[in-house]
Residue, then its C-alpha position, 0 to 999 in steps of 0.5 A: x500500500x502506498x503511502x499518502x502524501x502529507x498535505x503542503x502549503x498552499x500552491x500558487x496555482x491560479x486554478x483554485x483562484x478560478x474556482x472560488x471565483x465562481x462562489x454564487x453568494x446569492x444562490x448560497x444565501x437562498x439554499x440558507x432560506x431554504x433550510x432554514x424553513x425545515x424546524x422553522x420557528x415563529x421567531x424566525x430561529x430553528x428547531x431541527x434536532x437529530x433524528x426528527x422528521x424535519x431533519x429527515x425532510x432537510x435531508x431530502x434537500x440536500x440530496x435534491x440539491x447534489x443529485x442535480x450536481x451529478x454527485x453519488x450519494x452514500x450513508x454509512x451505517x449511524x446515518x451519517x450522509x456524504x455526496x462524492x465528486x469523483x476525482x481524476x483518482x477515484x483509488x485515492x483517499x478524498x477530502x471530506x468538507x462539512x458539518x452537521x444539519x441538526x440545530x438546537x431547540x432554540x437554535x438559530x439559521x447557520x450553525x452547522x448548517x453553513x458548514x453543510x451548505x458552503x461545502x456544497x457551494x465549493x463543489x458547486x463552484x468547482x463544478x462551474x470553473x470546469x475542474x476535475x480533482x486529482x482525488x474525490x472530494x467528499x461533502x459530509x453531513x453528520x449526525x447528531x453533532x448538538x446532542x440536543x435530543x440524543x445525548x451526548x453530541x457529535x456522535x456520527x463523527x464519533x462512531x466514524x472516527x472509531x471514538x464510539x462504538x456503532x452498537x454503543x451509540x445506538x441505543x443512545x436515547x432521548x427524553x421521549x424513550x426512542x433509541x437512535x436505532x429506532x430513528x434509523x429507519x426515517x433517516x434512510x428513507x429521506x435519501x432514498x438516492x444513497x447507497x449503504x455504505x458498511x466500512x469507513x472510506x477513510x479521508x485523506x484530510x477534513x475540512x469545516x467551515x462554521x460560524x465563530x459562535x463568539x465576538x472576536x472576527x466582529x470586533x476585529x471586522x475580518x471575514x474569516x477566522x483560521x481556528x488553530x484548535x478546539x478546547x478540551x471539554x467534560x461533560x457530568x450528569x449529576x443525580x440528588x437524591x432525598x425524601x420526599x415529605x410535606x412543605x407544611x409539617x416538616x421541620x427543617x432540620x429533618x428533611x432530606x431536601x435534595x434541591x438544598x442538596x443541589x444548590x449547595x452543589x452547584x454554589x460550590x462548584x461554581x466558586x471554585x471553578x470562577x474562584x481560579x481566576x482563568x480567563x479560559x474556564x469556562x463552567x455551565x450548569x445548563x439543565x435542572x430538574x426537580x421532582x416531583x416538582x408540587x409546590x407544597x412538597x419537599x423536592x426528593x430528586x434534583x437532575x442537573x448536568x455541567x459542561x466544562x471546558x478548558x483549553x489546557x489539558x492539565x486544567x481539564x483533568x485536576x478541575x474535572x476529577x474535583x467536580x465528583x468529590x465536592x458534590x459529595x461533601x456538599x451533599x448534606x444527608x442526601x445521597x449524590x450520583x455523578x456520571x461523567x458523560x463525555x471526556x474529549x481532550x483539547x485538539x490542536x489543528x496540524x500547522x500544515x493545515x492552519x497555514x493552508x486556509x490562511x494562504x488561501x485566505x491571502x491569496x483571495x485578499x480576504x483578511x483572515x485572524x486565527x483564534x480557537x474554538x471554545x466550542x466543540x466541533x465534529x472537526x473534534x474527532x476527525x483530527x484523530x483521524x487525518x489532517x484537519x482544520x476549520x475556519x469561522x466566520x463571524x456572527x451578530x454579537x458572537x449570538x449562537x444556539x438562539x434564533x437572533x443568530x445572524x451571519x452576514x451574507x457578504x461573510x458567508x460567500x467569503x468563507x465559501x471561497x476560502x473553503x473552496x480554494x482550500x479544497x481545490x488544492x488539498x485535492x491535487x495532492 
């Protein structure tokens, strides 16, 4: 077997210039009004979780869309869904390119999805410009990256990059009781065009285009963003347990209050995490539940879960080990069960990789920034696999996983450019 050639710097061909030349902004723009009609909310924001009907109905979209490009659809077996430009080399490794579909409950127009649609764009563009790759050039749109109804996220790259076992995510559930196995069925049936595809084709390097999710290219004024990496996170479901007893007969110092339970937990653990004075420590307490939830009982049962991220993984192990221990000091005289969910360590972009969006970025005189992503990605696991980067472009007031979320048309297509000359070079490695 011949080994792969480690992608270079960017090449001073003028064909990849050509191509991104042809980046239609407006026909970019529309295919983000089209998609943004599945999961419509009255807000104007998004709910299309993973698995749901409207993300199928999205789905059915995009394969409207590369079918009438001429690109061979395939879904591999956790229903993630890719769409192939054969290259000159069909034996080669291909350049993956995208995102994800799903949105949050109360998410907004282009996380994710602009990833989805701006790899779409390239293939489009590079269509347009009369070029045939060396190596294929494969759009990818995985499953379940928001974890929003089928927790945790990015499990379709996970079960990819062989982080997750595909029997293991299959029997993830969401609140309603269905296991991702029993949304496969409706995800398969939206892409009726799409081959099985059992085994990994595996990439010869990955490519994702999204919007920053925070300030810093707005404050800066610049287009596009070159991330040199994603910070580590950990993720902890955390169960109190108490005795349920009347509010009106019960004295205080007999209950087994699990909410108290809870609240001190969380005071804790939020004075010592903001207590570190780490501009980088990031701390979230983002659902609670309380049960029975009678405004005259005494709570017998909190639910509450944290996600904690860090981009040093130093401070992602010591910060995370402490969560456990001080949950159970706090915990009163109730009994306390803390789950760690997820673990994903900090990932830093291959200089190769970073370099070659930036020079792209140069050669389209687009300006550029590079900065890291606080949040995770489906790049995330990919960079386990082959040579990866990612690049941001900005959003109204750093908004995301809110219907206000807003990306300006302008900065969409100059993504898609840079994205575009990216791609066209990988794929004549």
């Amino acid at each position: 077997m011949t080994a792969e050639p480690a992608p270079s710097a960017v090449s001073a061909d003028p064909i990849p210039i050509q191509a991104a030349a042809q980046v239609d902004q407006d026909r970019l723009w529309r295919r983000h009004e089209i998609m943004a009609r599945f999961g419509a909310r009255p807000d104007g924001g998004v709910n299309r979780q993973a698995f749901s009907d409207d993300e199928a109905h999205a789905r059915t979209q995009l394969e409207r869309w590369t079918s009438a490009l001429g690109l061979q659809g395939h879904v591999d077996p956790i229903t993630n869904l890719f769409f192939r430009l054969e290259g000159r080399r069909p034996d080669l490794a291909p350049v993956l390119v995208g995102s994800h579909i799903d949105s949050q409950p109360a998410g907004g127009r282009f996380d994710g999805i602009y990833g989805v649609l701006a790899g779409l764009e390239a293939l489009e563009a590079i269509r347009a410009a009369g070029i045939t790759p060396r190596r294929p050039i494969e759009l990818v749109a995985w499953v379940n990256e928001e974890g929003s109804s089928f927790s945790p996220g990015m499990t379709g790259s996970a079960v990819f990059a062989g982080a997750e076992d595909l029997e293991s995510a299959l029997q993830h559930r969401n609140w309603a009781g269905e296991t991702i196995a029993e949304r496969i069925g409706p995800m398969l049936r939206a892409t009726p065009l799409a081959h099985r595809r059992s085994r990994r084709v595996d990439p010869f390097a990955y490519l994702e285009a999204h919007i920053e999710q925070g300030p810093q290219l707005e404050a800066a004024d610049v287009p596009v963003g070159i991330v040199t990496g994603i910070q580590g996170a950990r993720w902890f479901d955390v169960e109190v347990t108490g005795e349920a007893a009347h509010a009106g007969t019960t004295p205080l110092g007999k209950r087994r209050d699990a909410l108290s339970g809870a609240v001190r937990m969380i005071e804790r653990l939020e004075a010592h995490f903001w207590g570190a004075g780490d501009p980088d420590m990031r701390f979230t307490v983002g659902r609670v539940e309380v049960g029975p939830g009678a405004p005259n009982t005494v709570p017998e049962r909190v639910f509450f879960t944290i996600d904690f991220r860090h981009p040093d993984r130093k401070v992602l192990s010591a910060f995370g080990d402490a969560i456990e221990p001080i949950c159970w000091d706090q915990r009163g005289r109730c009994a306390v069960r803390v789950v760690e969910t997820q673990h994903s360590a900090p990932v830093t972009f291959p200089e190769a990789m970073t370099d070659r969006l930036a020079r792209a970025a140069g050669a389209l005189a687009i300006p550029s920034l590079t900065l890291p992503s606080g949040a995770n990605h489906d790049a995330k696991f990919l960079a386990g696999l082959c040579p990866t980067a990612m690049l941001f472009i900005p959003c109204r007031n750093g908004v995301s996983h809110n219907p206000e979320e807003w990306a300006e048309p302008v900065h969409v297509a100059a993504g898609a450019r840079v994205l575009t000359h990216a791609l066209v070079d990988l794929a004549a490695a």
